[in-house]
N, C-alpha and C positions, 0 to 999 in steps of 0.2 A: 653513406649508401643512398642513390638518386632514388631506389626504389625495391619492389620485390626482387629477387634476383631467384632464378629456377636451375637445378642442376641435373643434367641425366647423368647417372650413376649405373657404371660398368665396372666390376670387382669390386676394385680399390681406388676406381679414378673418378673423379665426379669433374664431368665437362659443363659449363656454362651454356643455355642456351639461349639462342638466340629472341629479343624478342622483336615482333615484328607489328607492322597496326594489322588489322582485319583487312583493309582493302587489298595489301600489301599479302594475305594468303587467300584472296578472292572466295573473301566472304561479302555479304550482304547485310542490311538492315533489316527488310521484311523477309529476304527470301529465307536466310539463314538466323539472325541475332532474336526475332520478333517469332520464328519456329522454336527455338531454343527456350524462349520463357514460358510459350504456351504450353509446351511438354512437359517444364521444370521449372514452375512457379515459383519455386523456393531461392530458385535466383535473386527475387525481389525481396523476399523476406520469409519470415515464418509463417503458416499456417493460412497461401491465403487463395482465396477461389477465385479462378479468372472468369470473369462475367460475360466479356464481349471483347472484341478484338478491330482495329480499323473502325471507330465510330464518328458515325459522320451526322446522325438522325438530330439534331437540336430543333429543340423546340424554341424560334424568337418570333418574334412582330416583326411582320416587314419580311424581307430576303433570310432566308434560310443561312447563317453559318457555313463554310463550305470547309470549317479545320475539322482536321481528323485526328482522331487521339487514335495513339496508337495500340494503348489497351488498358482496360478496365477491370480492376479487381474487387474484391471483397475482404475485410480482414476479418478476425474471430470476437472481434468488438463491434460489427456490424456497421465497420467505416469503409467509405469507398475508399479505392485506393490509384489513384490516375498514374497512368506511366507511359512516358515517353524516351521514348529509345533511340539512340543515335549509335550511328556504326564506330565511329572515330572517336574524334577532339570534339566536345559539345561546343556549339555556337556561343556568343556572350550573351545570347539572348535567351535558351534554352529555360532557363527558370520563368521571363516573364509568360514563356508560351504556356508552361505546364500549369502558374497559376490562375491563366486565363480559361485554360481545360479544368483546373479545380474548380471555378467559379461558376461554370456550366452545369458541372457535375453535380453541385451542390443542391440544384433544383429538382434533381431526379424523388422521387416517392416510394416509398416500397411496390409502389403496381406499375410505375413505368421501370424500376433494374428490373423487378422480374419478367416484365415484359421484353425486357434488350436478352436476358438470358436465356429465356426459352428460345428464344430467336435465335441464339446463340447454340444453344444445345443441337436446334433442329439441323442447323446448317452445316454438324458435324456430324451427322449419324445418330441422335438420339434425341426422337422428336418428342417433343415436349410442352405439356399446359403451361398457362400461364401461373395458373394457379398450382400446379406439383411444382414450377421453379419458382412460385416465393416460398412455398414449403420449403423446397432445398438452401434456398439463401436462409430462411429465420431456424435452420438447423445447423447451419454453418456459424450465425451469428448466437448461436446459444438461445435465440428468444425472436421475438417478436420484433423487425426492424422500428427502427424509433429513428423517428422525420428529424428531431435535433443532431443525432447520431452523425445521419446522411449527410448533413449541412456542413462536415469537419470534414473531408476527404483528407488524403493522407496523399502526399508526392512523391514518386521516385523516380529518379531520374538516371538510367544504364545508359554508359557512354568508355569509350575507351581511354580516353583521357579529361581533364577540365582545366580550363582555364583560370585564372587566380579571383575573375570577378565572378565567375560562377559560385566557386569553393565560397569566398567571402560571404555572398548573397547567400545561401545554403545556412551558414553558419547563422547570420544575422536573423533569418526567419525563425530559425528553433529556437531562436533567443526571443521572439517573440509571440512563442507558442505555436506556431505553427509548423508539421510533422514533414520534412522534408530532408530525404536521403537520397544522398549518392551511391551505386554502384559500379564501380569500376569492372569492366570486361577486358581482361587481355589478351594478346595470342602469341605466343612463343613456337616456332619452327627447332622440330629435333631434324635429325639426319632420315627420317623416318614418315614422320609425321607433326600437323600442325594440332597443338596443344592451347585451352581455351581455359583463361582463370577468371574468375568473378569472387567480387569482394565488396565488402561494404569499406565504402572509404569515410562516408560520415552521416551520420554521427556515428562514431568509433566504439563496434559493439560493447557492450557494458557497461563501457567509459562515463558513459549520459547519464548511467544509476547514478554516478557518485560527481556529477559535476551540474548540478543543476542551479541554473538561474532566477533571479524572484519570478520573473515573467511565468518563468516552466512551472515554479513551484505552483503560481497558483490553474495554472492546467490542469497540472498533476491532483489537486485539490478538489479542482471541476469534477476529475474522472473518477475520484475516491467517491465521492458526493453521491454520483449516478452509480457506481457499483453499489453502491450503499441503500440506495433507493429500490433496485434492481434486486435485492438480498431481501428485501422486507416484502418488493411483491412476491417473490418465490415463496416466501416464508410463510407469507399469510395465506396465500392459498393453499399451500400443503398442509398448514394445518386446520385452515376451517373446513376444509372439504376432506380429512381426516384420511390423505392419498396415500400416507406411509404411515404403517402398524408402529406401533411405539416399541421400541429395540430394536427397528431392523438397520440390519449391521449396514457400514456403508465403509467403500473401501476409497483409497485416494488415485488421481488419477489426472495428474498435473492437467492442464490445458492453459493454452496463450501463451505460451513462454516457450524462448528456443530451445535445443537441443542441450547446449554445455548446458544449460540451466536445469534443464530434466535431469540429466543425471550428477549435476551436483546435490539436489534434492534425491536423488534414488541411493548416493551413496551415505547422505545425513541420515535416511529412514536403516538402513541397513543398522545402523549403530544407536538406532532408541526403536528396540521393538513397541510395536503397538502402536504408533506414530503415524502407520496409513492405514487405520480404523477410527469409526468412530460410530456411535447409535445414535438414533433418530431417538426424540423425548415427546417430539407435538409442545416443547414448551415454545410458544413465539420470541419471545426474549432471546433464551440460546439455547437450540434445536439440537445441533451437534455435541452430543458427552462425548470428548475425545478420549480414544482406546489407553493414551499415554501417562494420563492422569487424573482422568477418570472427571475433570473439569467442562462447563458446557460452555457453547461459544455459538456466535451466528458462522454461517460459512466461509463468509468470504473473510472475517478474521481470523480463524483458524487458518484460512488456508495461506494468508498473508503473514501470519505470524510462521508459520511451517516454511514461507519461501526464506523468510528473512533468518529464521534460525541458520538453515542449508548455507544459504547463500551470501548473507550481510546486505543483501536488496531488499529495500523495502519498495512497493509497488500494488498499483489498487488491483485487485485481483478477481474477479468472478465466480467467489468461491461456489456458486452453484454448480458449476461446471466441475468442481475437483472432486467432488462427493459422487460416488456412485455405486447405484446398488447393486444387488447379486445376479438381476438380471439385465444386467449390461444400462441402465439407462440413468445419467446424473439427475441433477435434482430440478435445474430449468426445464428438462425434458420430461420430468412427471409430474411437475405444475402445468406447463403447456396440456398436456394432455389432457387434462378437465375438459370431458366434453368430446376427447378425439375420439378418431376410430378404433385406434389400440382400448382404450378404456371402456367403450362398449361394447367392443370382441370381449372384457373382462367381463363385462355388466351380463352378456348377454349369457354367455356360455355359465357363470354361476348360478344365473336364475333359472337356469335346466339344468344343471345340477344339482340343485336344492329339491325342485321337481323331481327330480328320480330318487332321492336321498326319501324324500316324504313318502314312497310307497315300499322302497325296501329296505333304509335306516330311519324311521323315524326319530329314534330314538338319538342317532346323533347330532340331531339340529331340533333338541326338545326346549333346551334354555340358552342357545348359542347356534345361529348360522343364516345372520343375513347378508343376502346377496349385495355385494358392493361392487364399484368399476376399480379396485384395486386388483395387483395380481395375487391376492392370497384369498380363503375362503376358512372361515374357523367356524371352529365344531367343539362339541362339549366333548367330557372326558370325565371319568369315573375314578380320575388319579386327584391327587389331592396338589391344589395350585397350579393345576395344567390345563391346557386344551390341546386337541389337535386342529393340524392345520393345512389343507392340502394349495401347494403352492407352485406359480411357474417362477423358474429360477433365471440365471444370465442362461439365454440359450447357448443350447437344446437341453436343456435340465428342468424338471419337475422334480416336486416331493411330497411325502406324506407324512410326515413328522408328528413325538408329541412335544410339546413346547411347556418346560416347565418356570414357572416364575411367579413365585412368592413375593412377599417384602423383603425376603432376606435372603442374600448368597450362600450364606452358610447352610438355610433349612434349602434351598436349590439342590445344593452338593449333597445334603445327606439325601435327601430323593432320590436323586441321581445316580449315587454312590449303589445304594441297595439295589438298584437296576443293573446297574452295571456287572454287580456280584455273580446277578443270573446270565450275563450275554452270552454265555452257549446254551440254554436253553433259551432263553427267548429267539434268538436266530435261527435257533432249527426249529422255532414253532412255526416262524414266520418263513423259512423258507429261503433265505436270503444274509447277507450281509447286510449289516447298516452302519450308518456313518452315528458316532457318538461323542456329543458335544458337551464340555461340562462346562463350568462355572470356570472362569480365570478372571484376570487381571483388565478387560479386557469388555466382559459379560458377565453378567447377573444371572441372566439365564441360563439353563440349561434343555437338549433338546435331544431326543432319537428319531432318527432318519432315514426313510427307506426313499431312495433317489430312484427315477425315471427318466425318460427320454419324452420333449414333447415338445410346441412351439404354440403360441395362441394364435398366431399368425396361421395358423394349417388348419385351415377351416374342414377340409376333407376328412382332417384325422380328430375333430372334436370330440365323435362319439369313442373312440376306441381310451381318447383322453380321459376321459370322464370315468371307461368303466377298468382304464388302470389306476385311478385314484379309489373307485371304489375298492377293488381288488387288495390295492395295497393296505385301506383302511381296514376292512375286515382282518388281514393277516397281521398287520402290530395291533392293530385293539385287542384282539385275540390273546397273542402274544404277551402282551403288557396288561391285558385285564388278569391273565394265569398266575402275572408271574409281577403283578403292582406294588408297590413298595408300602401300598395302605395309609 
């Protein structure tokens, strides 16, 4: 077989169709092929932001450059990603051009892409700082872009056919670590309509995990290196600045990796419950106790050990990105936030809260409730091994929960248990239904929960926030002081 072969299928008859090049169905390169990726990025690869389109701006000594790339992306590794597009048959030259656009690209900084993309943004409808689009890029890239990152651009090169010195030359670069992929575009004519297929022709998805050369290995080695480094800053600032409470649950939530790959990994967790949990410890060493065996790990080996179980790939992984808490944010993004906006909407709104707690609960922040930029605020409690805790959750959810936890799962559960015995009186004290958490396989902890509606983002609606956590508090304290396990 010369190649893919496409079949339109009527009943029982499946007809061959025709295929035919792009000119040959009067298409285009910018008008049509270069509209096509900017709509559906995914053409190029997985997961990646297009930065700027037609770039001509280089920065040289002397005469200005006058080549135009024809589009610029971003991957979720924080590498540029250069692409050049041809409607047809690629020229034999098509690679040297792309790695001369890679060598330009290379020079870019985090303040001139974000500078190309805000520029980018504006000149579509959605005008934009320079500074909210390097926010967007260093949220895209998981973190903070990093200048050595930028330096490795990434090639792809969509074309409708290639020639045998292209293919070779493609081949012989990955072999010497450099990230350069073909995507083939086809068009096939039914009786009806013209039909458009895209494909990666190489490197040959997956194929790469299991064929790798010394060159690649030591790449692959490079990129373990810097995830690894990238894991320890995360680590160390989550836990010297003390941004995640010690047990909060964190749930899994692939990132970087394609589609079959996601759900080969969603059908492995299907069959080892517990598997996409795991609790925060604050120990630096290894922060994640996964839910599955109760074992601790840093992230990104957990999360790499999780791909490789699923899948039989092993690959350096970003595990800061796969942990993520209850209210929607991974673990790059609430180390990032030391400092941000979101975390002094937390700082700010608990330190009025506490304020109003000191005139008409003193008593619940007598030996417990300092104001912190995290999203939780803790409060004493009159139960034994508990506190409560009023907290914003994955939005739109808030709560007021009591949070029980001893040294021991077992005196947890007996706690627990004797609460539980009373939950129709305690819930018709309180008014409400509540969510009731015990001890498992899983968690130490145990906790009762009266859930809310709220956002820290709705600055409008703070005070009403505030005094439905007080509300709530009063009705389970109430509830749980009548009815406490002692």
């Amino acid at each position: 077989m010369s190649g893919p072969l496409l079949f339109a299928v009527a009943g029982r008859v499946a007809t061959p169709v025709q295929r035919i090049t792009l000119a040959e169905a009067g298409l285009h390169e910018r008008r049509d092929l270069q509209e096509w990726v900017l709509a559906h990025p995914e053409i190029l690869g997985d997961d990646l932001l297009i930065v700027t389109f037609e770039f001509d701006r280089w920065q040289a000594s002397g005469a200005r450059p006058a080549d135009r790339l024809d589009i610029l992306a971003l991957d979720t590794d924080g590498r540029p990603v250069v692409v050049e597009l041809k409607r047809d048959r690629a020229p034999d030259t098509v690679e040297m051009q792309s790695i001369k656009y890679a060598a330009m690209v290379s020079r870019f900084t985090p303040e001139s892409l974000a500078e190309q993309y805000a520029r980018f943004l504006s000149s579509v409808g959605s005008p934009t700082s320079d500074e909210e689009a390097l926010e967007a890029l260093e949220s895209h890239a998981g973190g903070a872009l990093d200048v050595e990152t930028l330096r490795r651009p990434r090639i792809v090169v969509a074309a409708g056919d290639y020639p045998p010195v292209v293919t070779a030359t493609a081949v012989w670069l990955n072999e010497m670590g450099i990230d350069f992929t073909l995507v083939q575009v086809s068009a096939y004519r039914t009786a009806h309509d013209v039909l458009i297929l895209t494909s990666q022709l190489y490197p040959v998805r997956d194929v790469e995990e299991f064929t790798v050369t010394p060159r690649q290995a030591e790449v692959k080695a490079v990129d373990e290196k810097r995830q690894r480094q990238r894991d320890v800053t995360t680590i160390s600032r989550l836990v010297e600045a003390a941004l995640l409470e010690e047990g909060t649950e964190l749930h899994l939530q692939p990132a970087g990796i394609n589609d079959d790959l996601k759900t080969r990994v969603a059908i492995w967790l299907e069959s080892n419950p517990g598997a996409d949990t795991a609790e925060w410890t604050n120990d630096p060493a290894g922060p994640t106790r996964w839910g599955l065996n109760g074992k601790s790990y840093a992230p990104s080996s957990l999360a790499g050990h999780i791909l490789e179980q699923a899948t039989g790939i092993s690959r350096a992984i970003r595990g800061g990105q796969w942990w993520v808490t209850d209210d929607g944010r991974d673990l790059v993004e609430v180390a990032r936030e030391l400092g941000s906006e979101r975390q002094k909407l937390y700082l700010d709104f608990w330190t009025r809260f506490a304020e109003r707690l000191k005139s008409l609960h003193p008593d619940w922040i007598e030996t417990r409730g300092t104001p912190a930029s995290q999203n939780w605020f803790d409060m004493n409690a009159d139960v034994a091994s508990g506190h409560y805790s009023a907290a914003f959750m994955r939005e739109p959810r808030i709560k007021y929960e009591l949070y029980i936890d001893s040294a021991s799962t077992e005196r947890n559960r007996q706690l627990f248990d004797r609460l539980l015995g009373r939950r129709p009186q305690i819930e018709a004290r309180c008014g409400r239904e509540l969510e009731w958490r015990p001890p498992d396989a899983k968690h130490r902890h145990a906790a009762v929960v009266l859930a809310g509606t709220g956002r820290i983002t709705d600055l409008e609606h703070h005070e009403e926030i505030m005094s439905w956590f007080i509300e709530a508090g009063e009705r389970l304290r109430s509830a749980i002081s009548e009815e406490g396990p002692g």
